[in-house]
C-alpha positions, 0 to 999 in steps of 0.5 A: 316097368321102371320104378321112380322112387328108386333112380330119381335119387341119383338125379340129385348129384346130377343138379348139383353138378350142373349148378356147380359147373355153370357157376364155376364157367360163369365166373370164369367167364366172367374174369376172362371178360373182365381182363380183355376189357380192362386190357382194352380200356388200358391203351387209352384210358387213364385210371380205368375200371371195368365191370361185367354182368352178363356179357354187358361190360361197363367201363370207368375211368378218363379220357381227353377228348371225344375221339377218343372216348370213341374209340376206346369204347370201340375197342372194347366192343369188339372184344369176343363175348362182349354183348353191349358196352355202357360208358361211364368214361369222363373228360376233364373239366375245362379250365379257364383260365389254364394255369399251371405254376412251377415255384421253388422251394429250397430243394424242391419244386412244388407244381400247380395247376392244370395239364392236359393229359397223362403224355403232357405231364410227363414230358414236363416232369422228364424235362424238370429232371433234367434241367434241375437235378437232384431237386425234389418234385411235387406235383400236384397238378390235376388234368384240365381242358382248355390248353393250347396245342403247344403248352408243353413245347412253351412250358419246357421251353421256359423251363429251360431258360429260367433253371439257373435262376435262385428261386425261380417261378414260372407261371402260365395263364393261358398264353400269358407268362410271368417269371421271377427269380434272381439271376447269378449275374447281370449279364446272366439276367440280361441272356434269360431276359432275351430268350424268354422274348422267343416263347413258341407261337401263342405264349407272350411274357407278360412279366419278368421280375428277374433281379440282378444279383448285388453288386459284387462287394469289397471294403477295406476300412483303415482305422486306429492301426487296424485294417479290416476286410469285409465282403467277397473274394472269388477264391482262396488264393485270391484271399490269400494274395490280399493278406499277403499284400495288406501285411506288406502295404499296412505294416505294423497294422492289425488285419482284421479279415472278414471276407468270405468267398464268393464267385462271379467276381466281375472281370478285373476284380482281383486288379482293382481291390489290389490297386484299391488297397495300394492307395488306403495304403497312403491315407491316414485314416481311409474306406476303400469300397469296390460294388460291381465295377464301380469302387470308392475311396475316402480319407485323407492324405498326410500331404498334398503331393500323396494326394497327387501321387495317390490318385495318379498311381490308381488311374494308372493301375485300375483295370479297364472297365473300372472306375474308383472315385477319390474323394480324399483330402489333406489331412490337417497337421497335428500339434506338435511334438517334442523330439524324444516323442518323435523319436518314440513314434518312428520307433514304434512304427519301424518295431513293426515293419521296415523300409523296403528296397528294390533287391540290390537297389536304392529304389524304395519299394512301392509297398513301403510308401504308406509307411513312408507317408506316416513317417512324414506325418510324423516328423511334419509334427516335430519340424524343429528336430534334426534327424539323421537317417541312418542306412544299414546293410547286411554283411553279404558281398563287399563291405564297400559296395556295402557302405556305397548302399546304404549311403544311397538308400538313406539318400533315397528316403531324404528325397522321398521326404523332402518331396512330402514337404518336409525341410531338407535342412533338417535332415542329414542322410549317412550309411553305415553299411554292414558296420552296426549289424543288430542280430547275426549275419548267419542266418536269413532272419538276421540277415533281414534284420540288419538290412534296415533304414533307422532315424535318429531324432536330437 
């Protein structure tokens, strides 16, 4: 005869087994549910969450269209244990207009508006890596309805046109662009502008305020014995070769350098400042400007035939496709001087520089005509004096051929001064050959020195 009071204990450890296993497989369960519904929400489902009670499974997150809002609650229904699917899954809201901006900022490019889905934003922000590297994106666009099917094909499109630009912006209004920015020249401007007429079908531009780039700039100012350089220059050594000239042309001048290097020179830049620099060279006083392609030059010449020669040897020089307007007069003569202050101005100018000659020749060098010119203006103030110009030669080679030289030298710059104007009567040309030397004929320096033009004013 069975007695209850004493096994109905033992059922005790029995319940709570029972109670402990079904609570451990229901939550088991539970998980397991949990992760194939969240796998399936996954594949199509853009921040997705799910939740299960019973074998009821609710899903959350966002989807981008009706097709596949279906077919991700499809997916999951089919899942093994899944009694019923409750979706909480929602589409973007639509935007109207559908806007969407790229802007930059120093180094980095701030994005607004509206993609249409997860695969759209990546391709643009894959395509912005490339187009601008290194540059830092932020993105702050949200997933919007309302877009056109070929929106990322017109975006990376635009993209890739207006990435040269400083300081671009891009920005698209449902099918209407507008693009600002400046361009690193006009011919650049003038290629972005043409491609952009080419969007893919639906996208107009609608506006472009793309500037084109200052005209390229370079002044040369002439003014009481200095010389002063402003603007750009394209490189070092183009820097350097206008130094080297100006303190050839602008003897005795303080060179007062400004310019600053700056690429994108227009085609024939470097031939025209030089061609520009060689007529300043000839005026008394004078402002060379170079913008773009396009330069000018005033002041005033010493006499009219410098005037003449100055405007014929810049028309011969300019390269093609540069145009530099002389607007240049005469310079009026100045009161005049007694000899001992003529002397005193030639000396002081040839203290500084020197009279240069063709190697070997009699030709006077095209760098020493500025010089010349301001010798002329000189003597043109002291019209009564009689002046010897006196040749001089190193001591290399025959003191003969020498003497013959010099006298031609001194000869050559007779002539360049009675061209300016100046009265033949009185001068008197006279070499000295290597004679009257002034410094050592042992080394190149003296050597230099002793090769020289002098004038002496009674």
């Amino acid at each position: 005869m069975s007695r209850p009071g004493k096994w109905w204990w033992g059922l005790i450890p029995l319940f709570l087994l029972w109670i402990i296993s079904n609570s451990w497989l229901g939550n088991s369960v539970n998980a397991d549910l949990t992760a194939r519904a969240l796998k399936s929400a996954t594949a199509g489902v853009y921040n997705p969450a799910v939740s299960v009670a019973g074998r009821d499974v609710t899903v959350t997150g966002v989807v981008f269209s009706d097709a596949q809002n279906a077919a991700q609650l499809d997916a999951i229904a089919k899942e093994w244990g899944v009694r019923k699917v409750i979706s909480a899954l929602a589409l973007p809201p639509v935007a109207n207009p559908f806007n969407w901006k790229l802007e930059r900022r120093g180094n980095e490019l701030a994005l607004t508006g509206a993609v249409p889905n997860p695969d759209a934003r990546k391709a643009i922000l894959a395509t912005l890596e490339a187009a601008f590297p290194g540059t830092k994106i932020q993105d702050g666009t949200t997933f919007a309805r309302g877009g056109a099917s070929s929106f990322v094909e017109a975006v990376n499109f635009a993209v890739k046109q207006i990435a040269s630009l400083e300081g671009p912006t891009l920005a698209f209004a449902d099918g209407k662009v507008a693009v600002t920015g400046r361009a690193a020249s006009i011919e650049a401007r003038e290629q972005i502008l043409n491609a952009l007429k080419n969007f893919p079908q639906g996208f107009t531009l609608a506006s472009a305020k793309i500037e084109a780039p200052e005209p390229y700039g370079f002044s040369a100012r002439k003014s009481d014995d200095t010389l002063t350089l402003s603007g750009s220059v394209p490189n070092e050594a183009l820097r350097k070769q206008i130094l080297d000239t100006v303190r050839r042309l602008f003897g005795g001048y303080q060179v007062a350098d400004q310019l600053t290097i700056t690429p994108n020179a227009p085609a024939g830049f470097q031939q025209a400042a030089l061609a520009g620099l060689s007529a300043l060279s000839r005026l008394a006083d004078g402002v060379l400007t170079i913008r773009g392609n396009k330069g000018e030059i005033s002041g005033n010449a010493f006499y009219a035939e410098a005037l003449n020669a100055i405007r014929a040897n810049l028309t011969r020089s300019l390269p093609g496709g540069f145009t530099v307007d002389l607007k240049a007069g005469v310079q009026a003569t100045g009161p005049a001087i007694d000899a001992a202050a003529c002397q005193a101005n030639v000396n002081n100018m040839l203290s500084k520089t020197t009279i240069l000659f063709e190697t070997g020749s009699a030709n006077i060098s095209s760098d020493s005509a500025g010089l010349l010119d301001r010798i002329a203006g000189t003597f043109a103030r002291c019209a009564g004096a009689k002046v010897e110009i006196a040749g001089h030669t190193d001591s290399t080679g025959d003191a003969a051929a020498n003497l013959a030289l010099s006298q031609q030298r001194a000869e050559a710059v007779l002539g360049y001064l009675t061209r300016a104007g100046l009265a033949a009567s009185n001068f008197v040309a006279k070499g000295y050959g290597q004679e009257q030397p002034v410094a050592s004929n042992e080394t190149e320096e003296g050597r230099a020195r002793n090769r020289r033009t002098e004038f002496v004013v009674q």
